[in-house]
C-alpha positions in Angstrom: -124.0 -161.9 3.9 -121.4 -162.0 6.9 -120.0 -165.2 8.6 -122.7 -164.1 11.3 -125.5 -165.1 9.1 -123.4 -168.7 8.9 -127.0 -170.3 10.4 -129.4 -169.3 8.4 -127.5 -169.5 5.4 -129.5 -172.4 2.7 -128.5 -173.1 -1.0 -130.9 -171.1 -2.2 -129.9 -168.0 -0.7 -126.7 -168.3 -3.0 -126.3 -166.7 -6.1 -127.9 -168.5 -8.8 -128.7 -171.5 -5.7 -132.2 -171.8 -6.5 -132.0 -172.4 -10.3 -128.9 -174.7 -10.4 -129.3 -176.7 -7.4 -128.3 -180.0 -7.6 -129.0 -183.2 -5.9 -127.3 -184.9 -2.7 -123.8 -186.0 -2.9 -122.3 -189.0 -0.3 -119.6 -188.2 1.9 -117.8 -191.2 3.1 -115.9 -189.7 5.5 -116.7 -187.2 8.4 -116.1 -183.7 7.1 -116.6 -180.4 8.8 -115.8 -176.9 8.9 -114.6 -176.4 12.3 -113.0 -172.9 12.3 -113.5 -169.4 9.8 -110.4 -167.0 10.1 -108.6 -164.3 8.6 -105.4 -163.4 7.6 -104.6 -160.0 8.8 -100.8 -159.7 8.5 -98.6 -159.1 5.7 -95.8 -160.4 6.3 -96.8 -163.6 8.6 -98.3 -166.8 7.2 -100.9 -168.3 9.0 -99.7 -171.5 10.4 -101.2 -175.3 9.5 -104.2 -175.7 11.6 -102.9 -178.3 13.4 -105.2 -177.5 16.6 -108.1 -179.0 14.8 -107.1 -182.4 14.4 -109.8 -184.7 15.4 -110.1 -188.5 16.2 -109.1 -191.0 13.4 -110.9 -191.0 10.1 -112.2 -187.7 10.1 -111.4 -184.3 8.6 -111.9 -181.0 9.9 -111.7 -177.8 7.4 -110.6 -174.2 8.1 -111.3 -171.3 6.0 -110.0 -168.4 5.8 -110.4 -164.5 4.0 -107.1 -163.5 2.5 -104.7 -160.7 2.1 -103.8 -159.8 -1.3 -100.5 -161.3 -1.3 -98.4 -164.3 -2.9 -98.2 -167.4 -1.4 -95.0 -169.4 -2.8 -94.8 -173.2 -2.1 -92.7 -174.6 0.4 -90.7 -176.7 -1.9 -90.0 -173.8 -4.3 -89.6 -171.5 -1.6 -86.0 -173.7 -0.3 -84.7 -172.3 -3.9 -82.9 -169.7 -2.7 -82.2 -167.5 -6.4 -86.1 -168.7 -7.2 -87.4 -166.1 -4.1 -85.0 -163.7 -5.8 -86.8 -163.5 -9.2 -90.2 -163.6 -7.8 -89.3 -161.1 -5.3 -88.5 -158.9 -8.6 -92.0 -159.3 -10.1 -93.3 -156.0 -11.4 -96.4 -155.4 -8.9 -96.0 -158.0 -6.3 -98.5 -156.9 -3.9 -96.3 -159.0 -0.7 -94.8 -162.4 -0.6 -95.0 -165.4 1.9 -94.2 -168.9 2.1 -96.8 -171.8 2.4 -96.1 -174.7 5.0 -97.7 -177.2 2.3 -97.0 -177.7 -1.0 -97.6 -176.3 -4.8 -96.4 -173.3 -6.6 -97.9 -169.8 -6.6 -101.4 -168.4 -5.6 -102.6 -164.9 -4.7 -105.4 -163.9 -2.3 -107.3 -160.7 -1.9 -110.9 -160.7 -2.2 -111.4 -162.6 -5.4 -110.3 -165.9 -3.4 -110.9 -167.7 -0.5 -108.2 -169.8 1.5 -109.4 -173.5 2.4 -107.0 -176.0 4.9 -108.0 -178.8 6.6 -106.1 -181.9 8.4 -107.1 -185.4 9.4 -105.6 -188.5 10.2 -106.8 -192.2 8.4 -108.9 -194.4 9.9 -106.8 -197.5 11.5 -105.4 -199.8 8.7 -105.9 -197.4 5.7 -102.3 -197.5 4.6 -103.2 -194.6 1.9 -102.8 -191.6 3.8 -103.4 -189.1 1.1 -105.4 -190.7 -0.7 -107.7 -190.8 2.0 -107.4 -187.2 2.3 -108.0 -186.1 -1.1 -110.9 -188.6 -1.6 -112.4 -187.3 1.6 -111.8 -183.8 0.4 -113.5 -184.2 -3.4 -116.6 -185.6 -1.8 -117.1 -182.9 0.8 -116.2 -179.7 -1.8 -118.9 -181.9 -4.3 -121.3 -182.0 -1.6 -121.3 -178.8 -0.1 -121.3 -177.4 -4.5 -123.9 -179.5 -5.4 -126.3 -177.2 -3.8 -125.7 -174.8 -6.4 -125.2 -177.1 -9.4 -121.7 -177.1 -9.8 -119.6 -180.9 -10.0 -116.0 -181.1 -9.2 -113.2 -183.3 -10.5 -110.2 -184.1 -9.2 -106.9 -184.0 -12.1 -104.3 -181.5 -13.2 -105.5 -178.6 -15.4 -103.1 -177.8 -18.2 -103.1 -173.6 -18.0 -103.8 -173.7 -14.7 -102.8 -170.9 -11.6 -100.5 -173.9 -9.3 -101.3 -176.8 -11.4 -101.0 -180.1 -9.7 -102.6 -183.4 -9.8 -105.7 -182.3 -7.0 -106.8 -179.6 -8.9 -110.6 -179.3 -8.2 -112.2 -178.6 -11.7 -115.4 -177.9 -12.9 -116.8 -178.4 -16.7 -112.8 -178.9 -17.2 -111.7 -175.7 -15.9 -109.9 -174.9 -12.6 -111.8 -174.1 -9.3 -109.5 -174.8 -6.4 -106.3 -175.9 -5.8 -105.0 -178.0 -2.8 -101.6 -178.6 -1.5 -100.3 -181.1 0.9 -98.0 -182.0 3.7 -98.1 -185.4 4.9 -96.6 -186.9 8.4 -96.8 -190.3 9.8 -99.2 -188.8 12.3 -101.8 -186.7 10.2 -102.1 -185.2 6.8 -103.2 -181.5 5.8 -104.1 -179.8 3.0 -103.5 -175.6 2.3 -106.1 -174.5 -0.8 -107.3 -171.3 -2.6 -110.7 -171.7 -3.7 -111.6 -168.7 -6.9 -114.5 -167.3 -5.8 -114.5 -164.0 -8.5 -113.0 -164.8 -11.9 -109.3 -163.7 -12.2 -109.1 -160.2 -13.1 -106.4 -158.5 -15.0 -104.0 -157.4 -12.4 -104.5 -161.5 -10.8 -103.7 -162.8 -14.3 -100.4 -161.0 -15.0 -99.1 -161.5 -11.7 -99.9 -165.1 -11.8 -98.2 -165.6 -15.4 -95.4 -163.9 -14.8 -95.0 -165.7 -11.4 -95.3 -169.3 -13.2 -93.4 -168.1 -16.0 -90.6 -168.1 -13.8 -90.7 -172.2 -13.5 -91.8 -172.4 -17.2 -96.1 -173.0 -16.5 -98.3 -171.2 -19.0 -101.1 -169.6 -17.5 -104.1 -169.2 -19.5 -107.6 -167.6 -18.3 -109.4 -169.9 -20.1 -108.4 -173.0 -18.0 -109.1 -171.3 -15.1 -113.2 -170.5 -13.7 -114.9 -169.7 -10.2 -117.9 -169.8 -8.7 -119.0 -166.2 -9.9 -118.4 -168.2 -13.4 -120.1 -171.1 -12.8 -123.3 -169.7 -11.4 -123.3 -166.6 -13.9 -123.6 -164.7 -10.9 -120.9 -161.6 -10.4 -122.2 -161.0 -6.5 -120.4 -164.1 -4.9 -118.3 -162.6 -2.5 -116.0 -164.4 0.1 -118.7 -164.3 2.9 -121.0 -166.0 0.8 -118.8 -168.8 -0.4 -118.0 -169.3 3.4 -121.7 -169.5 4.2 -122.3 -171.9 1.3 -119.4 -174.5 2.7 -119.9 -173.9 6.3 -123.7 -173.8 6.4 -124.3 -177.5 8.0 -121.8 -176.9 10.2 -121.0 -174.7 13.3 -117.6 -173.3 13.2 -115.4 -171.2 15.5 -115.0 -167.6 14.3 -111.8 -166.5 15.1 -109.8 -163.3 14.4 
């Protein structure tokens, strides 16, 4: 599966699709994929994808392959003697800073990068709210075609814990950072598509060791787990959220 077969692409097709597949989930608010990238440098971050805002009350989503690198939050990243230590990490494979929030996450492979931006309907005060609502019924949506439910709340053990962690049966799938402006909002994510390896664990533990969060493998799944399927792949996990859609494939 490439992003080329993005058309054909059904629920079935996925690992484990046809036995797990659930039933139909309501999105309130108009989701879409709008744009599949890659990162392809180092040393550059790729910026927020602020090109794809869209009219009012609706959210477009860009996903990306990534490098294997660290991605440091932006908040953390200000702390000057912070980028030091992790810079000093045994192993770290490259280091560069988000423009949203959250702590530490690695790409490679094993993950696949998720962003989106959208600006409230008029009169909806709630900004990010809005925004992460919109967000846990789309992910559950576009899942529920392979059986798998998402929750929304901070998982203790967790790789960048935060309070939009995107958990399923308790343990964490995704996590989503945010910016928020007076004229939009956007969100920077890491879905785990492969289950964290070795090398993925002790980087990440020693990485969140440095602001004194616990990692722990068991608080932590993806959708190779949750499907008992060891084939998913990056391609296939774009094809499975982009496959009602018609994105842009860029880069």
């Amino acid at each position: 599966m490439t992003v080329a077969d993005l058309k054909v692409f059904r629920p079935d097709d996925a690992p484990g699709g046809a036995a797990r597949r659930g039933g139909p989930v309501v999105v309130r608010t108009p989701v879409r994929v709008a744009e599949v990238t890659a990162e392809r440098d180092m040393a550059v971050e790729l910026p927020l994808p602020l090109h794809l805002l869209g009219p009012a009350g609706t959210v477009s989503v860009q996903l990306r392959t990534m490098l294997r690198r660290v991605a440091m939050g932006a908040g953390l990243a200000r702390r000057t003697e912070l980028v030091e230590a992790v810079r000093a990490v045994p192993g770290l494979p490259g280091l560069v800073s988000s423009p949203a929030g959250g702590t530490f996450v690695v790409g490679g492979e094993r993950w696949l990068g998720v962003a989106a931006i959208g600006t409230p309907p008029p009169g909806d005060a709630l900004a990010l709210d809005w925004m992460v609502g919109a967000l846990r019924d789309w992910f559950n949506a576009r899942l529920a075609g392979i059986g798998v439910a998402g929750a929304l709340g901070r998982v203790e053990g967790a790789w960048c814990p935060g309070f939009s962690d995107l958990s399923a049966g308790g343990r964490k799938l995704a996590g989503l950072g945010f910016r928020v402006t007076k004229d939009w909002v956007v969100m920077r994510g890491v879905l785990a598509v492969q289950a964290l390896d070795d090398a993925d664990l002790e980087l990440l533990t020693a990485l969140h060791a440095l602001i004194g969060v616990d990692v722990v493998r068991a608080a932590n799944t993806s959708l190779a787990e949750q499907t008992g399927d060891s084939s998913w792949t990056a391609e296939w996990a774009i094809a499975l959220l982009a496959a009602e859609d018609a994105p842009v494939l860029r880069g």
